[in-house]
C-alpha positions, 0 to 999 in steps of 0.5 A: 467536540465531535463524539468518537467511539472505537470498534474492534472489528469481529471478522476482518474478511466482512469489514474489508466488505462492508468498507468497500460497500459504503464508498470508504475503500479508496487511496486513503485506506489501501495500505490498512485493508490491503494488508489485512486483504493480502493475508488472505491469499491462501499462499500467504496464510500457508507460508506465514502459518496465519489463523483468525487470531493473527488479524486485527482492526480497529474502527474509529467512528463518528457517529455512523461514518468510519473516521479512521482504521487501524490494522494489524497481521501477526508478522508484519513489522509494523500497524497500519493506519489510514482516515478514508477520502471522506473524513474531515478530521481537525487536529482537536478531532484527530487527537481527540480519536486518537486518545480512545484509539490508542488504549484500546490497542494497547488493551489487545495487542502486546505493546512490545510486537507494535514496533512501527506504525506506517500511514498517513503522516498526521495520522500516524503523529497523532496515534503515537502521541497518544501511545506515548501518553497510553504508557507515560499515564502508567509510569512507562516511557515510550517514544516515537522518533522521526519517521524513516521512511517518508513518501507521497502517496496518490492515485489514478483513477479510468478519469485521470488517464491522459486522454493521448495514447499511452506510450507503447511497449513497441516489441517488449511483452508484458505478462504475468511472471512465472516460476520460470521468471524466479532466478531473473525477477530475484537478480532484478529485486536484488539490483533494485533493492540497493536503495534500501536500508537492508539491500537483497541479494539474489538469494535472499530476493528469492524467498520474496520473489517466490511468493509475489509469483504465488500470489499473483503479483508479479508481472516482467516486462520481456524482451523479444528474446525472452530476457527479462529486462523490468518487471512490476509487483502489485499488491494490497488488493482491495474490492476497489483498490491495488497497489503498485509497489515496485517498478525497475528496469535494468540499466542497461535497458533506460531511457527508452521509455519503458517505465512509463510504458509499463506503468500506463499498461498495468494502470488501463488493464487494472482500471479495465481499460482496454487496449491495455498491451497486457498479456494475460486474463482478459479481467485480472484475478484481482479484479478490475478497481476504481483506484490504483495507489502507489507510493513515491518517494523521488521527485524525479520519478513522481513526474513520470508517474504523473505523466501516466495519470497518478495525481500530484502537485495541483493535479485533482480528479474531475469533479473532487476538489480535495487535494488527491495525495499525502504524505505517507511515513514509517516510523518507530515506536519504543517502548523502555523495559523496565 
């Protein structure tokens, strides 16, 4: 059985660093250094009044090589969890870091502020076995019921881009959005968010809106005359990573390509490849990255992302042949008062 030891990391800032620096920052990790990442970002560290206590992270070893990270922000609703691309970990190994991990969490976290865990689905099946078994062991009940979000998670890299010409925007502009773009960005979020469990209204869109527009993460798709007809939020920057969280497009402007055009747009200017159609910075604030991560959760949609170069299905990057995507849930944790 493979020997695991747990680290709780000193400076997360550093840690984001140093996995970065050993080739451990990719797709698999974007969601627990990307949150960890974003509480950084001046706006939000204002707004969510965050201090060097509110961040935590644990790393799990296998003798020198990172196996496994667990982060979380004082504010987030739930813990995330990711196993770096270059981890081979059995079940026995998986659950077996699991029994070091999860005690040790429960030592420095308060158990009734981790409600959810969000990740890998085995990753995060594993940690909350081993909660669970943390708490039965001292006479407490816990459970994790079935995830309540499940989503495909994958990648494109400059090596997965078609090698045809991306879809053009034709005469829509794309460009960072700004203060100006607030009240039409908030009613497209609101539009947007009637999938969810807790839709928005324009009002409550705002406050988000607000933010991504600080922190440099939303970008509208306009119309010659100016009207915003679709827009993107990126997030969980990372030294070689980003996220594109949500793309829309108001209905009454489908069907005209204009998804896959703006997707194919901000892949290229977030990949640093050029003729991208972006307006704005030459190099994005965030930085140009090797990966661009993103979540799906409908079939339909996966295949016009896959069009645009994220990897599914058979589909691998040239020169890897390890399965690129995985399957991605949130699920609840509970604790019983006694």
């Amino acid at each position: 059985m493979a020997q695991f030891r747990v680290v709780q990391a000193a400076d997360p800032r550093v840690f984001i660093e140093e996995a970065a620096k050993h080739g451990y920052d990719d797709c698999s990790l974007n969601t627990p250094l990307g949150v960890l990442a974003d509480s950084f970002i001046e706006y939000q560290i204002q707004a969510r009044h965050l201090s060097e206590e509110s961040r935590k992270v644990f790393a799990v070893y296998r003798g020198d090589a990172l196996v496994l990270v667990l982060s979380c922000v004082a504010g987030e609703p739930s813990v995330s969890l990711g196993s770096p691309r270059s981890a081979e970990l059995t079940k026995e190994e998986l659950d077996s870091a699991m029994s070091q991990l999860a005690p040790a969490v429960a030592a420095t976290v308060d158990p009734q502020s981790l409600s959810s865990v969000w990740g890998d689905a085995d990753v995060c099946s594993a940690f909350v076995d081993a909660w669970v078994a943390v708490f039965a062991s001292r006479g407490i009940k816990a459970s994790g019921p079935p995830p309540y979000f499940v989503a495909t998670t994958s990648y494109a890299t400059r090596a997965t881009l078609p090698t045809t010409p991306p879809p053009s925007l034709g005469a829509l502009r794309l460009a960072p959005a700004t203060a100006d773009d607030t009240d039409a960005l908030a009613e497209l979020l609101a539009a947007f968010s009637v999938l969810w469990n807790t839709p928005l209204t324009a009002e409550t869109a705002r406050p988000r809106i607000v933010a991504h527009i600080a922190c440099g993460e939303a970008w509208v798709c306009r119309a010659a005359d100016g009207a915003a007809v679709a827009f993107c939020i990126v997030g969980r920057a990372t030294p070689r990573t980003i996220a594109i969280k949500n793309v829309y497009v108001a209905p009454e402007h489908r069907r005209k390509g204009i998804a896959s055009a703006l997707v194919s747009a901000m892949l290229r200017y977030f990949l640093g490849v050029p003729e991208h159609g972006v307006e704005g910075p030459l190099v994005p604030a965030k930085g140009v990255k090797k990966e661009v991560c993103l979540n799906v959760g409908e079939d339909h949609v996966e295949r016009m992302y896959a069009k645009c170069g994220f990897l599914f299905g058979d589909a691998r990057e040239p020169g890897f042949d390890k399965r690129p995507w995985f399957t991605v849930v949130g699920r609840d944790v509970k604790i019983e008062q006694s």
